[in-house]
C-alpha positions, -999 to +999 in steps of 0.1 A: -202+445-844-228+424-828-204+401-811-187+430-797-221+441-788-229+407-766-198+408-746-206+444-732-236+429-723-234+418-688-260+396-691-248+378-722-208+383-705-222+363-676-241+334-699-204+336-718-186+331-686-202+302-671-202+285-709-164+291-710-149+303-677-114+304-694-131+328-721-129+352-692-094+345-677-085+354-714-105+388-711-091+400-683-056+397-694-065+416-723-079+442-705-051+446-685-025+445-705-030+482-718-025+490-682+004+469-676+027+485-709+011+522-692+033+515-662+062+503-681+057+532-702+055+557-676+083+541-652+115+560-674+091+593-668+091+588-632+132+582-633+136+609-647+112+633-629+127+621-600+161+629-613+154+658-622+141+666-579+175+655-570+194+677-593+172+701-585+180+701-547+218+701-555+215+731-576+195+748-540+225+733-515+250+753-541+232+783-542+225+783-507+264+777-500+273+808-526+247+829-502+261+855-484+240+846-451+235+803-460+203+804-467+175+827-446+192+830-412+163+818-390+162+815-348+141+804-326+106+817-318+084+849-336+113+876-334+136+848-349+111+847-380+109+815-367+070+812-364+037+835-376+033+861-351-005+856-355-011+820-360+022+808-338+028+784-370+056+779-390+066+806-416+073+797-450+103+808-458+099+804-499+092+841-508+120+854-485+147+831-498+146+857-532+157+883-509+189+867-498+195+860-536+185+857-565+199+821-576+188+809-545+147+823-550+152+802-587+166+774-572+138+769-543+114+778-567+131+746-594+127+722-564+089+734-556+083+725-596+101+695-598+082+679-566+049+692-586+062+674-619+068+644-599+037+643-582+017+621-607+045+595-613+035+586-571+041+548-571+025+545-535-012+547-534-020+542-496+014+555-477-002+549-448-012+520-453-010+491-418-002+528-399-012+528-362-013+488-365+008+457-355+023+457-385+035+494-390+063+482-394+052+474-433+043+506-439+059+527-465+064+556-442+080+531-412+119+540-404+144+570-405+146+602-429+168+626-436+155+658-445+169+675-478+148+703-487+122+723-468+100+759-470+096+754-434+112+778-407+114+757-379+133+730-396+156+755-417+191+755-403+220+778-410+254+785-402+249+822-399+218+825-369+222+827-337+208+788-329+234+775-359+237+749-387+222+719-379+215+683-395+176+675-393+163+640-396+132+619-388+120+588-373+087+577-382+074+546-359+037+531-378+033+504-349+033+532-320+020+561-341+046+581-330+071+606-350+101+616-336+118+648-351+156+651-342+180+684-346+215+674-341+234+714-341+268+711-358+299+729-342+305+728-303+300+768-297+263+761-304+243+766-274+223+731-280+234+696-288+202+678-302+165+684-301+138+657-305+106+664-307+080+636-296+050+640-320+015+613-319+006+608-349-028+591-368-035+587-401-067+603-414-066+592-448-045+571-469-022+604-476-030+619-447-011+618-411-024+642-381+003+654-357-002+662-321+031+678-308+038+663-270+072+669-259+108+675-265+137+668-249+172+701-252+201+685-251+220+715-237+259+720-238+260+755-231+246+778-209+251+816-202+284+807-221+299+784-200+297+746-207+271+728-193+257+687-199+218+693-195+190+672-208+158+700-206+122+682-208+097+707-229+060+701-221+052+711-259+008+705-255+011+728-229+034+753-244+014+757-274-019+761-253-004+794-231+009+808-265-027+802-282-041+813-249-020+847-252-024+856-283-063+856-281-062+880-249-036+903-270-063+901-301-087+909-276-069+942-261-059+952-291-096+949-309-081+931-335-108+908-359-108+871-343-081+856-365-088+826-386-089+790-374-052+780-375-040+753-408-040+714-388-012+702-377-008+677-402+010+664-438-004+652-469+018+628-489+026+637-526+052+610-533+066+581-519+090+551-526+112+533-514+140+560-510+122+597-514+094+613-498+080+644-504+050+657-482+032+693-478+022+702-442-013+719-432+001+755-433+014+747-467+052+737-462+066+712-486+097+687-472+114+662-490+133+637-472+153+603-483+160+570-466+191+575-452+211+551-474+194+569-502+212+604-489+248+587-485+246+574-515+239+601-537+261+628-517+233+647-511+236+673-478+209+676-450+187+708-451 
């Protein structure tokens, strides 16, 4: 109709607006309205997605207890199928967990779906939003995590390796920019007590957070299999520089093909509220993590 016409004009819209100025109050609330009931609508969606995640990782942790081994037994460094033998990254362990059973390749698989399905319901636009700032402390990754589900070697714990089971959490500190990734090993014949790695950290987009691995400090309890109370300090920068270092002069020797440039050190954020997080890393890893209240609450076990 020609009046609908003249207000999608913004000419005439502008003429309309300074004639009546609560004309377009009116207008916008109209407008928005649809988008409003879109968010109500899609809210029970997201509950239920969600729900469906945390199920999801229960049905893993029992299949994963019913293993034979609990889970892929993984220890530490490239002959503990810990990292890539080429790239010195970790390995994603969600093709191997089949091997061990098949409920548990289903049930990994389930969780990898249900973070997928849950993906567009993300309530958080900018998680890193006031990162790197004086008020980190506002944003919505700021504070502790406990990790519940990973593809990830390195953070993959179980009862039945050599390095043992182990309860994995995070602290995540947006007014220094720093990341602190702690390992606390679980029975007192384990040869270490806690690890924390000391990671800077920058936010590259407003999903994005680039990692630069510093340091960790070994918390050490037993050594050559008598008991010790050592506190070890690992220079990880330079660590990872002699590795990347050797493995070019063994490409070299060998005449292998210069390999490809390594995935960054970094994770992407595919959801995020005030409880759950779930983020995939640069070589492809997904983790999903809750606020620790979150994980008491709902009984939930550490990865």
């Amino acid at each position: 109709p020609p009046q609908a016409v003249a207000l999608s004009s913004p000419a005439l819209l502008g003429r309309a607006a300074a004639r009546d100025g609560a004309f377009v109050v009116r207008r916008a609330r109209l407008l928005a309205a649809p988008r409003a009931a879109l968010r109500l609508d899609s809210e029970p969606k997201r509950a239920q997605a969600k729900q469906r995640l945390l199920d999801a990782i229960a049905r893993y942790d029992a299949a994963k207890v019913a293993s034979p081994t609990d889970g892929v037994p993984v220890d530490f460094g490239v002959s503990g199928g810990e990292l890539d033998a080429e790239t010195g990254k970790p390995v994603n362990l969600l093709s191997k967990l089949s091997k061990v059973s098949d409920e548990l390749g289903v049930a990994a698989c389930e969780v990898v779906a249900a973070v997928e399905a849950l993906e567009p319901f993300n309530p958080t636009a900018d998680p890193t939003r006031f990162f790197g700032t004086a008020e980190g402390a506002l944003c919505p990754l700021h504070g502790a995590w406990k990790l519940q589900f990973t593809t990830a070697a390195d953070a993959s714990f179980s009862s039945n390796s050599t390095r043992g089971a182990a309860r994995t959490q995070q602290f995540v500190d947006a007014v220094k920019s720093t990341i602190v990734n702690q390992i606390d090993f679980l029975g007192e014949s384990a040869a270490l007590q806690q690890l924390r790695i000391v990671i800077n950290a920058k936010a590259t987009s407003p999903r994005a957070v680039a990692l630069d691995f510093r340091y960790g400090v070994a918390h050490v309890r037993r050594l050559f299999g008598l008991p010790v109370r050592v506190k070890l300090f690992l220079p990880l920068f330079a660590l990872f520089a002699i590795a990347k270092f050797v493995r070019a002069v063994l490409q070299l020797l060998r005449r292998q093909p210069k390999a490809p440039p390594a995935a960054p050190a970094q994770f992407e954020v595919v959801y995020l509220d005030d409880e759950l997080r779930c983020h995939r890393t640069g070589e492809g890893n997904l983790f999903v993590q809750l606020r620790p209240a979150a994980a008491a609450l709902r009984g939930l076990a550490d990865a």
